[in-house]
KOLNUTOR-596082 format. One record per residue (C-alpha): residue number from 1; residue in one letter; chain; x, y, z. Coordinates in nm, 2 decimals. Example, Ala and Ser with C-alpha at 12.3 -4.5 7.8 and 13.67 -1.06 7.14 Angstrom:
# KOLNUTOR-596082
[site 1 "A" "A" [1.23 -0.45 0.78]];
[site 2 "S" "A" [1.37 -0.11 0.71]];
END
This chain:
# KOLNUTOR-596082
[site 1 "X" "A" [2.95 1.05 -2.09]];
[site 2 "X" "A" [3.09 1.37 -1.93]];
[site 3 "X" "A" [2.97 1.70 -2.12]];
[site 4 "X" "A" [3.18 1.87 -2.30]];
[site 5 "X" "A" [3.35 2.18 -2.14]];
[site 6 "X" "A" [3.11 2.49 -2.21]];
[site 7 "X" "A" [2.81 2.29 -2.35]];
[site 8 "X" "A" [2.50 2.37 -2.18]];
[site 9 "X" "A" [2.41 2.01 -1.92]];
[site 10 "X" "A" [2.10 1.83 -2.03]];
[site 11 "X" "A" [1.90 1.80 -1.71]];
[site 12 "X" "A" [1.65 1.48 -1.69]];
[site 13 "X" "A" [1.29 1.59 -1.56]];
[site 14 "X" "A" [1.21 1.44 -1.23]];
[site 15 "X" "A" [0.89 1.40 -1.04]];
[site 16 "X" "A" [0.95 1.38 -0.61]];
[site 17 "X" "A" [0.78 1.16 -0.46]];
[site 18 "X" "A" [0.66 1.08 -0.10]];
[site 19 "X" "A" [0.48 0.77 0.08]];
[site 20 "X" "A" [0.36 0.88 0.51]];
[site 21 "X" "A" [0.38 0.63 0.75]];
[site 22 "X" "A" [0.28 0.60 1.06]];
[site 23 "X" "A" [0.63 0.62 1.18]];
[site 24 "X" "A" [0.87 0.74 0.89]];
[site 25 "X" "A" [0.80 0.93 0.57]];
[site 26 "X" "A" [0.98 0.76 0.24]];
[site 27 "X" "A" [1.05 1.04 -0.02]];
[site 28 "X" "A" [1.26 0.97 -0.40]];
[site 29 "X" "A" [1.31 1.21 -0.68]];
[site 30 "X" "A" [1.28 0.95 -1.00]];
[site 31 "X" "A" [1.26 0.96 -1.35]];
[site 32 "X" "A" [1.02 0.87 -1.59]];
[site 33 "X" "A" [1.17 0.54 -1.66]];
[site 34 "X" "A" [1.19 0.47 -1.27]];
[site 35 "X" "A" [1.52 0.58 -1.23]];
[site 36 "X" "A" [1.54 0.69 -0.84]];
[site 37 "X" "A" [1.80 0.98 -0.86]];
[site 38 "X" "A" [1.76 1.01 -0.47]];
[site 39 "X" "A" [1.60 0.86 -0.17]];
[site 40 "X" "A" [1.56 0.95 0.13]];
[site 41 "X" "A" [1.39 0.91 0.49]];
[site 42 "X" "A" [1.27 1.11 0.76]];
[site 43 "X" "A" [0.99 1.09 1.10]];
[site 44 "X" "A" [0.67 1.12 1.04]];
[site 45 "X" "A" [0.62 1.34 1.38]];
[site 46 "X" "A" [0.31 1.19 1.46]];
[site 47 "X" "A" [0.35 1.21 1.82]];
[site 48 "X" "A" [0.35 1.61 1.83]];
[site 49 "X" "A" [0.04 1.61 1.69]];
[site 50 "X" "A" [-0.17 1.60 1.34]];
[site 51 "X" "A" [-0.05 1.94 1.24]];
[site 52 "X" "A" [0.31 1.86 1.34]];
[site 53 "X" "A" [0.27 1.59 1.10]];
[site 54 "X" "A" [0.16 1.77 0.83]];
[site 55 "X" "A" [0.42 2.04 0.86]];
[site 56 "X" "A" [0.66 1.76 0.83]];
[site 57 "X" "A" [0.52 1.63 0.45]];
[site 58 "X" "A" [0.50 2.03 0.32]];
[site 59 "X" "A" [0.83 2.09 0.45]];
[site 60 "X" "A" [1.02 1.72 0.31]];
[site 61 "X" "A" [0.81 1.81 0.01]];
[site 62 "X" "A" [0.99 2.18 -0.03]];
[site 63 "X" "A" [1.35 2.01 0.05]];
[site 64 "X" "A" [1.28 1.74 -0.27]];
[site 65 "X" "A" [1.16 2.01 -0.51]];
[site 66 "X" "A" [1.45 2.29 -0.43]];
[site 67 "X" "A" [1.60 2.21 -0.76]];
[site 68 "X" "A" [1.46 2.36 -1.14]];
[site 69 "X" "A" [1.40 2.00 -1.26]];
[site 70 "X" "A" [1.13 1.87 -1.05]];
[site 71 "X" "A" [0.79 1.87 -1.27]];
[site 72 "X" "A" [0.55 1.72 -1.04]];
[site 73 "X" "A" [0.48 1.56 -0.69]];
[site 74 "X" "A" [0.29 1.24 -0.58]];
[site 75 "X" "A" [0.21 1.17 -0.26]];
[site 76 "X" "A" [0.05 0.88 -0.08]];
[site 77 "X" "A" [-0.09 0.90 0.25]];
[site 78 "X" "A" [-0.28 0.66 0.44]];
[site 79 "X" "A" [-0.65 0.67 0.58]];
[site 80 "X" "A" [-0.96 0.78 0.41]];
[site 81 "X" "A" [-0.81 0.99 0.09]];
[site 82 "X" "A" [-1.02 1.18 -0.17]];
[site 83 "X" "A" [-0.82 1.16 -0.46]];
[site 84 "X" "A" [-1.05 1.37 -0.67]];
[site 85 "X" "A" [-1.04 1.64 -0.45]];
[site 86 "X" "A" [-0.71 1.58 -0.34]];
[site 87 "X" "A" [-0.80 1.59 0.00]];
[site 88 "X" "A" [-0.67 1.33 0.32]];
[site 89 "X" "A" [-1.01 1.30 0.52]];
[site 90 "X" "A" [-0.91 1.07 0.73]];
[site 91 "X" "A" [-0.62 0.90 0.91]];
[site 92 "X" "A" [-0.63 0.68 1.25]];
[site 93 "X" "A" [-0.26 0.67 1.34]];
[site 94 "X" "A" [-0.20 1.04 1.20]];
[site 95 "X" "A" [-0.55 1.15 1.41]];
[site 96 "X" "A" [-0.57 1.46 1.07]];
[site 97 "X" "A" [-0.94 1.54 0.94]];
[site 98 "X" "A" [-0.98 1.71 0.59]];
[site 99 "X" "A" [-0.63 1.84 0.52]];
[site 100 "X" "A" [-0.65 1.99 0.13]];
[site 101 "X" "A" [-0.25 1.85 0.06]];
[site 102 "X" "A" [-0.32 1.92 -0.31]];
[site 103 "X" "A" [-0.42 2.30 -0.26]];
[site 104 "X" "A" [-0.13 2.33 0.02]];
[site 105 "X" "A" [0.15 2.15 -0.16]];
[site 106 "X" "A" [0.08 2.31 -0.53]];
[site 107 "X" "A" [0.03 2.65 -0.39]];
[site 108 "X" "A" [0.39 2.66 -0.17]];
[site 109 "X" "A" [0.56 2.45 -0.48]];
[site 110 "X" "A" [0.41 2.59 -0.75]];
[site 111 "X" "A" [0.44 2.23 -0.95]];
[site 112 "X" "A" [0.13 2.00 -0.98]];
[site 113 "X" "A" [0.05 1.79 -0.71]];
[site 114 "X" "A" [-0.14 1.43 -0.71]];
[site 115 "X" "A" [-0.26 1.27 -0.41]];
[site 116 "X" "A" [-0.32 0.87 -0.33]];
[site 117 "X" "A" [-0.39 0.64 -0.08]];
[site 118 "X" "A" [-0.05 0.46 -0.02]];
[site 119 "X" "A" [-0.21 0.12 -0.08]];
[site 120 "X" "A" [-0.37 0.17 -0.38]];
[site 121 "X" "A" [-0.05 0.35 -0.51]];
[site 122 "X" "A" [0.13 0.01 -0.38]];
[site 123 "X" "A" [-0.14 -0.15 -0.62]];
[site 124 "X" "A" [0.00 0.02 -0.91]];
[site 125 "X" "A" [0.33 0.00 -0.86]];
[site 126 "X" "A" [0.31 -0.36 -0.86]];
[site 127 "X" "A" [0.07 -0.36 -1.19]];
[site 128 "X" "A" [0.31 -0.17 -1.39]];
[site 129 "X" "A" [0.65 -0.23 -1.24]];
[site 130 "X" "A" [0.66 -0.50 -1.02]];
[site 131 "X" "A" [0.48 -0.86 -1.01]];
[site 132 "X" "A" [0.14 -0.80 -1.21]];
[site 133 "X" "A" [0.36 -0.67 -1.47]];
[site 134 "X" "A" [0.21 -0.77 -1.82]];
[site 135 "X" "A" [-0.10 -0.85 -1.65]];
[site 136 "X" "A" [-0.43 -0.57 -1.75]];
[site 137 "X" "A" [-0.65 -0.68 -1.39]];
[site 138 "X" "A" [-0.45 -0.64 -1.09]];
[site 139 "X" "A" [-0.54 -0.69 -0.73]];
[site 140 "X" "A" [-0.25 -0.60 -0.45]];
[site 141 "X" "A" [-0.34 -0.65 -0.08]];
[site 142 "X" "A" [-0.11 -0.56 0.18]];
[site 143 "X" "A" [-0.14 -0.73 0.50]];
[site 144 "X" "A" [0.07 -0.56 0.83]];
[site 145 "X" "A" [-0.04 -0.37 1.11]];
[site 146 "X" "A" [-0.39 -0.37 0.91]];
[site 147 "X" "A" [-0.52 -0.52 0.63]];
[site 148 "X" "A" [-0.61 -0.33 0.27]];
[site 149 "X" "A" [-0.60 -0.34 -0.11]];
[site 150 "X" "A" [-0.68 -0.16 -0.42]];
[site 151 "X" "A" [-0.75 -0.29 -0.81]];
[site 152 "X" "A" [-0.57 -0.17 -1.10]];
[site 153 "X" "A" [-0.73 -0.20 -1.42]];
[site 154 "X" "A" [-0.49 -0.06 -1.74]];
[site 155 "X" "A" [-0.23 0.09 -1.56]];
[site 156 "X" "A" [-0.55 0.31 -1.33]];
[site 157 "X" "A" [-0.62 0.30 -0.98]];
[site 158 "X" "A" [-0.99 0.18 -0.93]];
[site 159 "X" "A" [-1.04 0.44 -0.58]];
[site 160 "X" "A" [-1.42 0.45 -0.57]];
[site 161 "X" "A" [-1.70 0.68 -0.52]];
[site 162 "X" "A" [-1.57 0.83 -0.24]];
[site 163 "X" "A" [-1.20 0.73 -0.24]];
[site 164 "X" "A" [-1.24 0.40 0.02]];
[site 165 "X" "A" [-1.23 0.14 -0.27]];
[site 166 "X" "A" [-1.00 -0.16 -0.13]];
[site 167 "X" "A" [-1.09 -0.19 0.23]];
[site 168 "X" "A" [-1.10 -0.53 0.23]];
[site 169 "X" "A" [-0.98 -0.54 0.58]];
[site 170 "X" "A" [-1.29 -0.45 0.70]];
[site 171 "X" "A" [-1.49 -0.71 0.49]];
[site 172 "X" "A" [-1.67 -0.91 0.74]];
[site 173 "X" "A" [-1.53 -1.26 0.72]];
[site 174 "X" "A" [-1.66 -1.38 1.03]];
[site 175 "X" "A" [-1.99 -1.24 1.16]];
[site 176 "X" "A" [-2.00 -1.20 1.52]];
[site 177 "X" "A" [-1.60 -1.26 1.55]];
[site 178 "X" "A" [-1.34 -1.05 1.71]];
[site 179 "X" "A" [-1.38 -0.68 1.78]];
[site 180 "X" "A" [-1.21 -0.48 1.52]];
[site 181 "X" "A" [-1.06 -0.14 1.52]];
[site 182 "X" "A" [-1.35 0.00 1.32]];
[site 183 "X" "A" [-1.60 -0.14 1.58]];
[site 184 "X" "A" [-1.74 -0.42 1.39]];
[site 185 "X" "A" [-1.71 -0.76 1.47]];
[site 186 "X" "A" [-1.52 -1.06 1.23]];
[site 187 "X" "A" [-1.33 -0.85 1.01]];
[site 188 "X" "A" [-1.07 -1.03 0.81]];
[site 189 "X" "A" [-0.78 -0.73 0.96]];
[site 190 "X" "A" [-0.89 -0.91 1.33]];
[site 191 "X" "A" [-0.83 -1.23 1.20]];
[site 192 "X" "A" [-0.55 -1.23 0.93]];
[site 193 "X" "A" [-0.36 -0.90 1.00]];
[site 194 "X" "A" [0.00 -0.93 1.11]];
[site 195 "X" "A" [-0.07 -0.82 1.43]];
[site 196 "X" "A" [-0.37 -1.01 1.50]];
[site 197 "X" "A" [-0.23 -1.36 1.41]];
[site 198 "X" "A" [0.08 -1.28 1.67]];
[site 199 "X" "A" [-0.16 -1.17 1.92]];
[site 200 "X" "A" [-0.39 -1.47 1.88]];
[site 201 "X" "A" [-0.11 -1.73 1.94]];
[site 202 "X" "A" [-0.01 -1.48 2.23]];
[site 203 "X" "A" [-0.38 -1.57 2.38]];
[site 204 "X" "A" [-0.39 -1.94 2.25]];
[site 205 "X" "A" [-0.09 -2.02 2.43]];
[site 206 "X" "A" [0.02 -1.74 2.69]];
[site 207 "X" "A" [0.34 -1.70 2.49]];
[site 208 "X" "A" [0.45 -1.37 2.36]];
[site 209 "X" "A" [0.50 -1.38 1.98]];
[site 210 "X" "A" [0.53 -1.16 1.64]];
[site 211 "X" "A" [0.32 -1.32 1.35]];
[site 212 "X" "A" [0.72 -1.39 1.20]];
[site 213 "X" "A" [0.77 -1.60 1.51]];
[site 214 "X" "A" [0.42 -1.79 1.41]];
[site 215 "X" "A" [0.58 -1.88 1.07]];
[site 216 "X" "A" [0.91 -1.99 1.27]];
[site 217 "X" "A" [0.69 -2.21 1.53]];
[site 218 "X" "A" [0.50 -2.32 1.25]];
[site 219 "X" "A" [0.76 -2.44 1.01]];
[site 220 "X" "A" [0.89 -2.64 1.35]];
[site 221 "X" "A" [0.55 -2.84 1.40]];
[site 222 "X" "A" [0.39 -2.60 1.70]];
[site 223 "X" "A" [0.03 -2.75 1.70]];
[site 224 "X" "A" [-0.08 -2.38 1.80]];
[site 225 "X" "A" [0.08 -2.18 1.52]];
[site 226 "X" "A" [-0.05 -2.43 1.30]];
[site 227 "X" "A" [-0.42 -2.39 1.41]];
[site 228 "X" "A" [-0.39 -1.98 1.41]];
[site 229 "X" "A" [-0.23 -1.97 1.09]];
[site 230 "X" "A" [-0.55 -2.20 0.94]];
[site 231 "X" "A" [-0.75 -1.94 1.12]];
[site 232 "X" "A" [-0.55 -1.69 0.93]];
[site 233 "X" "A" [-0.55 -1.89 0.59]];
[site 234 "X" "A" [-0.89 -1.94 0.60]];
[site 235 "X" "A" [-0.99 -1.60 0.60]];
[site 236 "X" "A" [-0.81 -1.47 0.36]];
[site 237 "X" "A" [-0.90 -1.72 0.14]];
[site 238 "X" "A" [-1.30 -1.61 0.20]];
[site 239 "X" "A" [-1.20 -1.27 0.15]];
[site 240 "X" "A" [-0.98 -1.30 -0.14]];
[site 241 "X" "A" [-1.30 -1.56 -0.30]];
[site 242 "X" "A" [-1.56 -1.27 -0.25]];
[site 243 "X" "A" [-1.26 -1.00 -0.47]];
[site 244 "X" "A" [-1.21 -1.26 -0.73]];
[site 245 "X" "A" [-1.61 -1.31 -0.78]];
[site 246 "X" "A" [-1.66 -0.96 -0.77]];
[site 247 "X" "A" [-1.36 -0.81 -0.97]];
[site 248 "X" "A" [-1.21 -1.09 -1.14]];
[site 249 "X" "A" [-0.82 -1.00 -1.18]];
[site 250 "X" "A" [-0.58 -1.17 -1.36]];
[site 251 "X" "A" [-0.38 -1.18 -1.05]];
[site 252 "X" "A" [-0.34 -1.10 -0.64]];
[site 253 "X" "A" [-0.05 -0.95 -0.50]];
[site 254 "X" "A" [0.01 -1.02 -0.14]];
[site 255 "X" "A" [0.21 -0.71 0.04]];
[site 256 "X" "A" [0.32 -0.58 0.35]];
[site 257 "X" "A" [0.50 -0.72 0.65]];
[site 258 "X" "A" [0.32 -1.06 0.60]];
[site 259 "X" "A" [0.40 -1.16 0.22]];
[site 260 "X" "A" [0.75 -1.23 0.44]];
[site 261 "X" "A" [0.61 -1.59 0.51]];
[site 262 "X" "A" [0.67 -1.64 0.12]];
[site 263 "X" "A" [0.56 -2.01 0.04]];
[site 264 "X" "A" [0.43 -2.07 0.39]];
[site 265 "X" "A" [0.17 -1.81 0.30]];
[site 266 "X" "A" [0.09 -1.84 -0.11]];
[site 267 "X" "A" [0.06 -2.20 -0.09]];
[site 268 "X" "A" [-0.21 -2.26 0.12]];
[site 269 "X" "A" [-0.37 -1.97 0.00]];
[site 270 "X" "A" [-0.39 -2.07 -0.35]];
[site 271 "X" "A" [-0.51 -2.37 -0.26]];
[site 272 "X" "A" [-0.79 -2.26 0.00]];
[site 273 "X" "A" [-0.88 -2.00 -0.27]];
[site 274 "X" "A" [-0.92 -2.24 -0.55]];
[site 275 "X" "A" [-1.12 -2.47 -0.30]];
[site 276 "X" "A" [-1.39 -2.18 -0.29]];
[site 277 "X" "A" [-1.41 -2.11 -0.65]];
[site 278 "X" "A" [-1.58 -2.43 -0.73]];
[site 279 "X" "A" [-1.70 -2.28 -1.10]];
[site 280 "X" "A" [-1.41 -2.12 -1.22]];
[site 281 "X" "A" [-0.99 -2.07 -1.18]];
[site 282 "X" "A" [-0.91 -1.91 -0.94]];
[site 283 "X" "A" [-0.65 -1.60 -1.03]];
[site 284 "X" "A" [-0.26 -1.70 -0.94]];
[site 285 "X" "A" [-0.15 -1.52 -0.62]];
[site 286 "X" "A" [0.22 -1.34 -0.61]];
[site 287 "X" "A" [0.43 -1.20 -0.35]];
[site 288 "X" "A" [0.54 -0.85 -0.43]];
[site 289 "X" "A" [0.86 -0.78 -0.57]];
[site 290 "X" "A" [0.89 -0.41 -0.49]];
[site 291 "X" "A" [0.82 -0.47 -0.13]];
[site 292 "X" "A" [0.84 -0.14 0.07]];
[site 293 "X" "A" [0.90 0.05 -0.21]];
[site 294 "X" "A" [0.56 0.03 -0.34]];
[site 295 "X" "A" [0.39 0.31 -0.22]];
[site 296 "X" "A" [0.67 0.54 -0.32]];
[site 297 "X" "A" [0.70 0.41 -0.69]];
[site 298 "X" "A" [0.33 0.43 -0.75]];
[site 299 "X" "A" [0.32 0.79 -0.61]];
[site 300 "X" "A" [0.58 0.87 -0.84]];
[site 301 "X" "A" [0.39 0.70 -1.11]];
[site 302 "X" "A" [0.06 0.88 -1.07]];
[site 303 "X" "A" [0.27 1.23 -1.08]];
[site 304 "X" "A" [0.39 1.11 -1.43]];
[site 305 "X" "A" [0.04 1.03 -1.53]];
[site 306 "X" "A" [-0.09 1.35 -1.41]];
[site 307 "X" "A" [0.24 1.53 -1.60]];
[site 308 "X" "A" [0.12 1.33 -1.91]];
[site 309 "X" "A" [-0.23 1.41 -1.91]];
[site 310 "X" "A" [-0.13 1.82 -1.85]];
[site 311 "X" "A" [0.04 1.78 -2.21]];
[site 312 "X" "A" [-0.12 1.99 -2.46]];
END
């Protein structure tokens, strides 16, 4: 309804939000009902350099909050991230050590300022918005480039001692196996990531292919994507046993590039999973419904936790 002439507008709070990539940063102003009142999309800058990259965030950050409505910013980042201290330690593809985003983002903005690790925030999102919605146990992997995953219990992020909770990726799956990128051997991310299952067909076969063309070949009989994407399969299922045992949730969320493959991927899952849990049911296993969006809607959600726990 359009106010009425010379009636002060009622303003909605917002909280801006941000989710860093590798290659793009994905930034929203939304509401506390979800509402996105804007989104938008800009380079990460990683190749000028960690500090380049970091001057990109504080700056998108400034540009979101330039109007008197903004309340509070989340931002996930990827990597080894202290929550509690609101400090990123640690991020591979961004090469940045120990940058305090909390301290520089709430002292330029002068709004509080919450900081997660984009997966886990992709794990909440999906507990309170998207497919573990009306479940209280939620685990959310997201398998791409690499392989990771964070448990929700209540509506709260479960981020560990030291903020590394989730790296299931670098559960060793299959001692002695392939060289991962964190110098062990047998990781499930160097058997099961996106990247790896394309890339083991490529050295099966000689042929050049995307794990997307695997599920393509796959559908169409090729004995070789069929014997990778076991490979694949099986491994996840060990990995995804050894969560279940451990944290018990009432469901997994599969994310990231690969939860693509859709039925070609949850099927055999669920039934390589319930094969291992020979003493109890196994948890049903859902593709996400927020897709990329993930790690922006759970930043945005942990601002308006941090917003409601300021409250007096």
């Amino acid at each position: 309804m359009p106010a009425i002439p010379g009636e002060p507008r009622i303003r909605t709070d917002l909280v801006a939000a941000l989710d860093v990539g590798g290659t793009s940063i994905k930034a929203g102003l939304i509401a506390e009902d979800g509402t996105v009142v804007r989104e938008s999309r800009r380079p990460t800058g990683a190749e000028g350099g960690p500090q380049a990259a970091v001057d990109r965030i504080v700056a998108f950050a400034q540009d979101l909050v330039d109007t008197d409505n903004v309340r509070a910013l989340g931002l996930g980042v990827p990597g080894v991230v202290d929550s509690a201290a609101g400090i990123a330690r640690y991020a591979a593809n961004l090469g940045w050590r120990d940058v305090p985003f909390v301290r520089l983002l709430s002292d330029r903005l002068g709004i509080p300022v919450v900081l997660g690790h984009d997966v886990r925030l992709g794990a909440l999102a999906e507990a309170v918005l998207g497919a573990g919605t009306g479940t209280d146990s939620v685990y959310f992997v997201a398998i791409g480039t690499g392989i990771a995953g964070g448990l929700v219990e209540g509506g709260r992020v479960d981020n560990g001692a030291t903020g590394q909770a989730g790296e299931v990726g670098h559960l060793v799956v299959r001692p002695g196996g392939p060289l991962c990128g964190c110098g062990n051997h047998g990781c499930l991310e160097s058997i099961a990531s996106a990247s790896r299952i394309g890339r083991a067909y490529s050295e099966l076969t000689g042929v050049q292919a995307s794990a997307r063309d695997v599920v393509e070949l796959l559908q169409s009989g090729d004995e070789a994507a069929g014997q990778v994407w076991a490979d694949a399969i099986d491994a996840l299922a060990d990995a995804l046993a050894a969560v279940t045992v451990l944290q018990d949730p009432g469901v997994i969320v599969i994310g990231g590039g690969l939860s693509l493959a859709g039925e070609a991927l949850t099927g055999p899952l669920a039934g390589a999973l319930a094969q291992r849990l020979t003493f109890r049911t196994a948890p049903p296993i859902a593709v996400t419904e927020l897709g990329d969006r993930a790690g922006l809607a759970g930043a945005a959600l942990l601002a308006w936790q941090q917003l409601r726990k300021d409250k007096p």
